[in-house]
MMTF fields as JSON, N, C-alpha, C and O atoms, coordinates in Angstrom:
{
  "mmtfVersion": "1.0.0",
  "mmtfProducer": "UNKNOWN",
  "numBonds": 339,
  "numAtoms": 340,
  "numGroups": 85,
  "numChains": 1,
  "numModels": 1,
  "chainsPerModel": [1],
  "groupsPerChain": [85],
  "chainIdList": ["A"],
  "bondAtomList": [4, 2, 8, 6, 12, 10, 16, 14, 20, 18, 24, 22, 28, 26, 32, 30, 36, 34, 40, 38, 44, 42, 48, 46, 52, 50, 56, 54, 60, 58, 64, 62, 68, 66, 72, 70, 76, 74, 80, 78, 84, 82, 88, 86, 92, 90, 96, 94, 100, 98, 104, 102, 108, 106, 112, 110, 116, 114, 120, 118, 124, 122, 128, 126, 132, 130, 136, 134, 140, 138, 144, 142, 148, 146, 152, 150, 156, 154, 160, 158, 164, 162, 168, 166, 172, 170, 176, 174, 180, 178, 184, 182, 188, 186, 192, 190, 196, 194, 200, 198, 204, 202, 208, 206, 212, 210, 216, 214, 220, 218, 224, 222, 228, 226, 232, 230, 236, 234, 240, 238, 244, 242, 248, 246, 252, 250, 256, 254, 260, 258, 264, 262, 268, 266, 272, 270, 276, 274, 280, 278, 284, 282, 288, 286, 292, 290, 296, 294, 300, 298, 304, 302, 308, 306, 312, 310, 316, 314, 320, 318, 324, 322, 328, 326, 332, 330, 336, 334],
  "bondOrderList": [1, 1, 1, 1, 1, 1, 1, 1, 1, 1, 1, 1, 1, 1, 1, 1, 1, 1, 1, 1, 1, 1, 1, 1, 1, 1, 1, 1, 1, 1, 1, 1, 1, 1, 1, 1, 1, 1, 1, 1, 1, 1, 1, 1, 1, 1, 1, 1, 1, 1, 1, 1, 1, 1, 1, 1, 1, 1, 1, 1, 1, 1, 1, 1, 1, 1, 1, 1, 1, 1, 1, 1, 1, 1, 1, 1, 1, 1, 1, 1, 1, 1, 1, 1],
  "groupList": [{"groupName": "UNK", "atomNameList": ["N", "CA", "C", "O"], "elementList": ["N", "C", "C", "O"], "formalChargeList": [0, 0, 0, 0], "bondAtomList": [1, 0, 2, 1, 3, 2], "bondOrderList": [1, 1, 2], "singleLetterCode": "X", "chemCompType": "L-PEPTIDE LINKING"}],
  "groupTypeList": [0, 0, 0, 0, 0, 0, 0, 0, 0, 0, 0, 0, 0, 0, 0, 0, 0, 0, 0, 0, 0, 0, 0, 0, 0, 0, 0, 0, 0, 0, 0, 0, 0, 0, 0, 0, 0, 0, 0, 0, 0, 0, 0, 0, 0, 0, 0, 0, 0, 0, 0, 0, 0, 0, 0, 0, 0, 0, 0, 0, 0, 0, 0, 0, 0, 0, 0, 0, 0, 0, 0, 0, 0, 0, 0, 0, 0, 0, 0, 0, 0, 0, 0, 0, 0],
  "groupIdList": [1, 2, 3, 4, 5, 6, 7, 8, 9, 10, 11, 12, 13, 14, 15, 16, 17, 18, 19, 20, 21, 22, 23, 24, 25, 26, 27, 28, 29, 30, 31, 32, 33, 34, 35, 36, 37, 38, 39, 40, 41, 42, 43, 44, 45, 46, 47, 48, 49, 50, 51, 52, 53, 54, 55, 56, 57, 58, 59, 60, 61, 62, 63, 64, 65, 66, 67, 68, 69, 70, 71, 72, 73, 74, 75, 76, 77, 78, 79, 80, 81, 82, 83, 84, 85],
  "secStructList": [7, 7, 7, 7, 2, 2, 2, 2, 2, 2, 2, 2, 2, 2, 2, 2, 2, 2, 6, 6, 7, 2, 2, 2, 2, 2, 2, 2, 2, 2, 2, 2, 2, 2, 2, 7, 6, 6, 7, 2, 2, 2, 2, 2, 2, 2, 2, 2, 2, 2, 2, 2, 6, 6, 7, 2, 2, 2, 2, 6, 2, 2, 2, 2, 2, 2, 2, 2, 2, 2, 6, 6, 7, 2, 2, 2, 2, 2, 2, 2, 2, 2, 1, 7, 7],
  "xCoordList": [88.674, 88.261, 88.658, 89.805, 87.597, 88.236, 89.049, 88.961, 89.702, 90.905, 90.064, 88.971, 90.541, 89.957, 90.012, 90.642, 89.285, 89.57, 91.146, 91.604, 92.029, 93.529, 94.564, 95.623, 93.759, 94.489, 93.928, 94.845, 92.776, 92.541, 92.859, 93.156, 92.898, 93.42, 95.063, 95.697, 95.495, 97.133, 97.155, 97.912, 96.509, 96.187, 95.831, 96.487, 95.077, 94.809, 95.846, 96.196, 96.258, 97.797, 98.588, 99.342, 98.995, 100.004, 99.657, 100.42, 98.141, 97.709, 98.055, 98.613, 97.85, 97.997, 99.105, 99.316, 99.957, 101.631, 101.505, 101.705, 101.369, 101.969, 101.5, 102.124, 100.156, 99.63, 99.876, 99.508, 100.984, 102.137, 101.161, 101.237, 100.005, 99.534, 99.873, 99.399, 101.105, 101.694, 100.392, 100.159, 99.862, 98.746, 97.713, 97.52, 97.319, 96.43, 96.629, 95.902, 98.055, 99.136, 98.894, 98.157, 99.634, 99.723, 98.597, 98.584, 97.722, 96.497, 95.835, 95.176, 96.3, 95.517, 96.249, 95.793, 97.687, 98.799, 98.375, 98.268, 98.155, 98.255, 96.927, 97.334, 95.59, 94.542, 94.981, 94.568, 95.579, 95.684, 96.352, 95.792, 97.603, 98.669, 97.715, 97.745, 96.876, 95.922, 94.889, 94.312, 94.642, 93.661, 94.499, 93.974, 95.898, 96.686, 98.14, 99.02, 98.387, 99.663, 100.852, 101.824, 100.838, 101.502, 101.723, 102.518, 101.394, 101.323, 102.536, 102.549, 103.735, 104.651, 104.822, 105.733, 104.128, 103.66, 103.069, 103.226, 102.109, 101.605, 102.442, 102.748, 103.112, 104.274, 105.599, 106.131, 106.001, 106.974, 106.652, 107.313, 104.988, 104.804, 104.847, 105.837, 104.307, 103.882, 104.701, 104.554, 106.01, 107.558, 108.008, 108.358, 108.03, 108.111, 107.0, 107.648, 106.286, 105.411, 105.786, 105.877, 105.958, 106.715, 108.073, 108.255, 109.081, 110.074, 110.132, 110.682, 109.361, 109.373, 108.659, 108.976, 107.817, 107.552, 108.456, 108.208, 109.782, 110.545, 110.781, 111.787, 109.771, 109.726, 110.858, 110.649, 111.679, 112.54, 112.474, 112.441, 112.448, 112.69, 111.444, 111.146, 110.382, 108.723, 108.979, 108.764, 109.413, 109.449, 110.63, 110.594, 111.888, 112.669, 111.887, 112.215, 110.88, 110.256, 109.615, 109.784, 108.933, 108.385, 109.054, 108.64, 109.775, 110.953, 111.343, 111.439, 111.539, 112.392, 110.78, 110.728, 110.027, 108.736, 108.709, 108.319, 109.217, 108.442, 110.04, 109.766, 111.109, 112.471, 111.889, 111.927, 111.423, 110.804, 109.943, 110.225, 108.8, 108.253, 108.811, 108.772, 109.491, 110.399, 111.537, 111.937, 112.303, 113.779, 114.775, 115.661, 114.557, 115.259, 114.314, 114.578, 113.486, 112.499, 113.536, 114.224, 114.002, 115.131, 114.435, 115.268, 112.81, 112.598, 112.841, 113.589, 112.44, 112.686, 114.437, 114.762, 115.265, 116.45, 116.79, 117.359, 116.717, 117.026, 116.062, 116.125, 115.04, 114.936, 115.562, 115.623, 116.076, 116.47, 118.589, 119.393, 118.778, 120.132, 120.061, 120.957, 118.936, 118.551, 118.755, 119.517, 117.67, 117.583, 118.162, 118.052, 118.742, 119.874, 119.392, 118.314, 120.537, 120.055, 119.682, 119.209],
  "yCoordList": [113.078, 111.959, 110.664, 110.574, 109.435, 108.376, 107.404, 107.317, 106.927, 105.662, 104.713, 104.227, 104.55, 103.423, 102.258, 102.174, 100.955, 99.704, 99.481, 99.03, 99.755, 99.461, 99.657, 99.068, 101.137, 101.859, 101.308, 101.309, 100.798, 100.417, 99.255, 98.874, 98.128, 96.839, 97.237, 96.734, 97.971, 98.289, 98.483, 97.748, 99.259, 100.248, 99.076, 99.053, 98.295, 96.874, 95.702, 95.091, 95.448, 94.525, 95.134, 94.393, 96.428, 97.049, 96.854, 96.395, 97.402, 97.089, 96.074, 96.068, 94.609, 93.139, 92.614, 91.526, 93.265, 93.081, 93.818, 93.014, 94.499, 95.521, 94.742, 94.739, 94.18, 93.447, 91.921, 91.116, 91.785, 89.985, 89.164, 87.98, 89.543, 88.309, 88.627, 89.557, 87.391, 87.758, 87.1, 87.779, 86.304, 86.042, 86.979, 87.349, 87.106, 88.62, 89.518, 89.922, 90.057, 90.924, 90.966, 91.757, 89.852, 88.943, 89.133, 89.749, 88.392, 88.27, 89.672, 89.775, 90.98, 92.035, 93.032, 94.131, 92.63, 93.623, 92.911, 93.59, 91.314, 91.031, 91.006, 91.035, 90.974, 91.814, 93.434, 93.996, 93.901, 95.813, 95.396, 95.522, 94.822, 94.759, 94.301, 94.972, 93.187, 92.741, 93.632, 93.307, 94.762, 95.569, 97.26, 98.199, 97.139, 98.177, 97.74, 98.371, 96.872, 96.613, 97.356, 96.702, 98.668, 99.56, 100.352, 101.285, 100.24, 101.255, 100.434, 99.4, 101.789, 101.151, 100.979, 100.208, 101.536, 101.906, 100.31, 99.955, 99.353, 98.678, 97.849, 97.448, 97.246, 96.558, 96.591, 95.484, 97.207, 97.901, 96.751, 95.719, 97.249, 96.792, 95.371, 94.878, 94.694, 93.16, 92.555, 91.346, 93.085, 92.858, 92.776, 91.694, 93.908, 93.215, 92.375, 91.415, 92.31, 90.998, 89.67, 88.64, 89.521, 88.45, 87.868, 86.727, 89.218, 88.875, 88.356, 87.452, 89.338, 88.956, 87.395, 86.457, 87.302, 85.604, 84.472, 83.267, 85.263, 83.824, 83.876, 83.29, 84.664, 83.795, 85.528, 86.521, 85.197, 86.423, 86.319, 87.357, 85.129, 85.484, 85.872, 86.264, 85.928, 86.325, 88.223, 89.155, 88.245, 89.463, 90.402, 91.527, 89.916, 90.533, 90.705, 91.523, 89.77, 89.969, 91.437, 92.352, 91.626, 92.419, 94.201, 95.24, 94.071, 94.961, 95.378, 96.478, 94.04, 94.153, 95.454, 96.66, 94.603, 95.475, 97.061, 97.921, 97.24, 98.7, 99.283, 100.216, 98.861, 99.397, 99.515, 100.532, 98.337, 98.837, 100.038, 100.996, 99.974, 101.226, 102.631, 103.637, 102.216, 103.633, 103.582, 103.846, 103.205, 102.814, 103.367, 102.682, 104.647, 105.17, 105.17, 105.774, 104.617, 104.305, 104.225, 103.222, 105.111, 104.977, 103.562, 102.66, 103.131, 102.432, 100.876, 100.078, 100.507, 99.414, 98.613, 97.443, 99.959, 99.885, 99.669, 98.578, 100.209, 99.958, 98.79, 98.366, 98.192, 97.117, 95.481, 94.365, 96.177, 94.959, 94.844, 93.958, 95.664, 96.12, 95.306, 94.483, 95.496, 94.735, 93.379, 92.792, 92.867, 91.821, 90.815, 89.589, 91.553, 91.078, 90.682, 90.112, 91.111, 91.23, 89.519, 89.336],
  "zCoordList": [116.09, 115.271, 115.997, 116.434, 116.189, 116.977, 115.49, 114.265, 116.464, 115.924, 114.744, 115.037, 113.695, 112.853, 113.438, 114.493, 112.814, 113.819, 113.851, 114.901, 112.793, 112.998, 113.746, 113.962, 114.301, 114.911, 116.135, 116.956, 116.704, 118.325, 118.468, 119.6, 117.097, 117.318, 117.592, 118.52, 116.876, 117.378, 119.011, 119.645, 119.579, 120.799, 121.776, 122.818, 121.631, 122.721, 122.618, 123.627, 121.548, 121.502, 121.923, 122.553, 121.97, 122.679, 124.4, 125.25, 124.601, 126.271, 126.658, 127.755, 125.83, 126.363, 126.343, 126.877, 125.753, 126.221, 127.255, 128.165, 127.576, 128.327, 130.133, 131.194, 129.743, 130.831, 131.016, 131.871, 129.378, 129.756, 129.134, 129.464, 128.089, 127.596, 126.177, 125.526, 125.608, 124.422, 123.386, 122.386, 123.508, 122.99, 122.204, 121.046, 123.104, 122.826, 122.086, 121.178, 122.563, 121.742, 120.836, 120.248, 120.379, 119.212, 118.078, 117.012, 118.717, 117.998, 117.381, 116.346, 118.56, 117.802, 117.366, 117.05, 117.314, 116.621, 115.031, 114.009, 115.099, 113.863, 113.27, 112.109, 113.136, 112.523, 112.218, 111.205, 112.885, 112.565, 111.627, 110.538, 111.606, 110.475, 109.262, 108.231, 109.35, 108.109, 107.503, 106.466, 108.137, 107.715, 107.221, 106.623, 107.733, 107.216, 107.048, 107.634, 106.409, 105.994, 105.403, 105.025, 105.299, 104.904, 106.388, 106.276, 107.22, 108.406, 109.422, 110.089, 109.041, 109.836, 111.013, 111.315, 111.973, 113.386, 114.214, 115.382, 112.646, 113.216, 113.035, 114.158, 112.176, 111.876, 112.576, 112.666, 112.892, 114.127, 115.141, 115.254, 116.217, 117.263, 116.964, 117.505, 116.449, 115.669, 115.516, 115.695, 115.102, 115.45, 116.8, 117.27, 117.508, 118.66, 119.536, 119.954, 119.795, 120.6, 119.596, 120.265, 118.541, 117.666, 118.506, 118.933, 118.602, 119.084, 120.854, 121.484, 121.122, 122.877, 122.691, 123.421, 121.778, 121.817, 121.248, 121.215, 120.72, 120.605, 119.01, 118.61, 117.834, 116.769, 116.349, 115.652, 116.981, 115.636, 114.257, 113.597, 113.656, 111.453, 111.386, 110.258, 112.354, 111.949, 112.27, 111.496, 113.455, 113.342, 113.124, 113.624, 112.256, 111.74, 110.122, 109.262, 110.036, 108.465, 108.802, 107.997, 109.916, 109.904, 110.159, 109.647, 110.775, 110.62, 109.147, 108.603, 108.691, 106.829, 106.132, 105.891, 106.08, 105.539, 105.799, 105.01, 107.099, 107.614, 106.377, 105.622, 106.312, 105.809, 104.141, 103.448, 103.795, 102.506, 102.431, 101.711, 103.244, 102.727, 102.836, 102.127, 104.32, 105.026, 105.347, 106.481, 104.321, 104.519, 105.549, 106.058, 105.809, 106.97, 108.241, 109.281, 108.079, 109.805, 110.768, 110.581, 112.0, 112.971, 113.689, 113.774, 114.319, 115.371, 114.323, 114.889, 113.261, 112.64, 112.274, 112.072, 112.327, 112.429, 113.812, 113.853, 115.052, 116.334, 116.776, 117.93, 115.731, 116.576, 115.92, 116.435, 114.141, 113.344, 114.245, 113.955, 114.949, 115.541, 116.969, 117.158, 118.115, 118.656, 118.89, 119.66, 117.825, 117.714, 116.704, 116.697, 115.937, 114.896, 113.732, 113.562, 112.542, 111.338, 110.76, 109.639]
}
């Protein structure tokens, strides 16, 4: 079965970090997050390209969220530990 759009907008913001344009990232970690806001996977990543850009309370919010839905999430915890509560 191919990827919903959430899941490939996650999948190309992850590529465009990965290729140093936090922009991009940015831009398409945060449409996935708008079209699946419960999906901690996308929220996670969106958190970090947030953080590698500087705005930590944006993406410690986003961290806080994934803990609401999945309170014991280990990667939302190692990255709110990280980057500080």
């Amino acid at each position: 079965m191919p990827p919903g759009l959430d899941e490939a907008l996650d999948i190309l913001g992850m590529c465009w970090r990965g290729k140093g344009d936090k922009k991009k990232a940015q831009d398409y970690l945060q449409r996935a997050v708008a079209l699946s806001p419960r999906d901690v996977s996308h929220l996670n990543n969106y958190g970090v390209v947030l953080a590698e850009g500087g705005m930590l309370p944006d993406a410690r919010k986003q961290w806080q969220k994934v803990l609401e839905i999945e309170p014991q999430n280990t990667t939302a915890k190692a990255n709110l530990s990280a980057f500080g509560r």
